[in-house]
Every structure is written in structure tokens, then in C-alpha cells.
C-alpha positions in Angstrom: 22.7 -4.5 21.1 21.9 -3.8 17.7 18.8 -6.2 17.6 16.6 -4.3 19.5 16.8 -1.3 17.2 16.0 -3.6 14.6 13.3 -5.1 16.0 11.6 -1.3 17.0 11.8 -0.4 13.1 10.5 -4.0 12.4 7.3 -2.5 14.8 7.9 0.6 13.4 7.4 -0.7 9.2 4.4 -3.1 10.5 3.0 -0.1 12.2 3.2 2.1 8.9 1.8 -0.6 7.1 -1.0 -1.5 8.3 -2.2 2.3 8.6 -1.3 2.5 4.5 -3.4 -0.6 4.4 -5.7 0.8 6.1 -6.2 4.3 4.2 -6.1 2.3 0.9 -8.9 0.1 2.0 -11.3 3.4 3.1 -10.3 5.2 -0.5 -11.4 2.0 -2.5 -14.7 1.6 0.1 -15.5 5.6 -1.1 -15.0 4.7 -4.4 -17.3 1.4 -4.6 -14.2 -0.5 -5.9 -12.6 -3.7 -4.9 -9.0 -3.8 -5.1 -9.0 -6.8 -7.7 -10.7 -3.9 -9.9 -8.5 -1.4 -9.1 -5.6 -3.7 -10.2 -7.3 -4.2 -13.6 -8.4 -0.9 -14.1 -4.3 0.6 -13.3 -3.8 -2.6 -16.0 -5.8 -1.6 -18.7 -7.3 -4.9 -18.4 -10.8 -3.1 -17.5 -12.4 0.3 -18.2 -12.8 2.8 -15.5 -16.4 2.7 -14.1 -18.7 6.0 -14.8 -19.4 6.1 -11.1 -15.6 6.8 -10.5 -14.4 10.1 -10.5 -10.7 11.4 -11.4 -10.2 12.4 -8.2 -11.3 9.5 -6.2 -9.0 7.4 -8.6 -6.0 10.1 -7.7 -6.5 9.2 -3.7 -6.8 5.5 -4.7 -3.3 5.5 -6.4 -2.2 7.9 -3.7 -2.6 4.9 -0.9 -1.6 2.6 -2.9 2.0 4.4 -3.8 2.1 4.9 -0.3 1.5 0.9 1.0 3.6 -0.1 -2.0 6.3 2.3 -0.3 6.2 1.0 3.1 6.3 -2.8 1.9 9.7 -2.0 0.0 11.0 -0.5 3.1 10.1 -3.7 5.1 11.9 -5.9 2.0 14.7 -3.3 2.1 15.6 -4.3 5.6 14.5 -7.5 5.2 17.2 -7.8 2.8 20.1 -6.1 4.7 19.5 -7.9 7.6 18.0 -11.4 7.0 19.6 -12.3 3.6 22.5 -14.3 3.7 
């Protein structure tokens, strides 16, 4: 039945998430941000803070790309699947 291979990625996607999630929150902890600053900061909407180094920035973005990833997968087969 095709429905329980869906289901195993659906697990599969949730699983993958919540470790990007998870990595993301742990660079931003290192880095003394909150993610609402992060978002301005990638905006331009706020300056970088003198406490923040280039690299620590780097891994931020780094996790981020890589939850941002994982959610379009789940909306990719969200979409060939559930969308009428």
C-alpha cells in the first residue's frame, strides 16, 4: 500500500526537522541571539551585535538553510500528496 511509505517519510521529514530545529536553536544559544534577532539582523533591519563573530553567524545561517530545507521537503510532499 502506498500509504505506509508515505507515512514513514512523513516520520522521516518530522524526524529531520526537529533535529534542524534543534541544531539551530544550540548555534543561536552559542551566539547569545534570539531568533527574532537573527531574522532582523539577515534583514538589515538591525546591526550585527560586536559580541557576534563571523563565524558564529556562518553556523547560524548554516542551520537555518538546513531547517528551511527540511520544511520545503515536508511542503513538497505535502503538496504532491495532499493538494487536490
Amino acid at each position: 500500500m502506498i500509504i505506509d511509505p508515505l507515512l514513514a517519510r512523513i516520520d522521516q521529514i518530522y524526524t529531520e526537522i526537529e533535529v534542524a530545529r534543534e541544531e539551530l536553536q544550540i548555534a543561536l544559544n552559542l551566539a547569545s541571539l534570539s531568533m527574532q534577532d537573527y531574522i532582523l539582523i539577515k534583514r538589515g533591519s538591525k546591526d550585527m551585535p560586536e559580541h557576534l563573530s563571523a563565524w558564529a553567524f556562518e553556523e547560524i545561517n548554516t542551520s537555518a538553510d538546513k531547517l528551511k530545507s527540511t520544511l520545503e521537503k515536508l511542503n513538497k510532499l505535502r503538496k504532491e500528496f495532499f493538494v487536490v
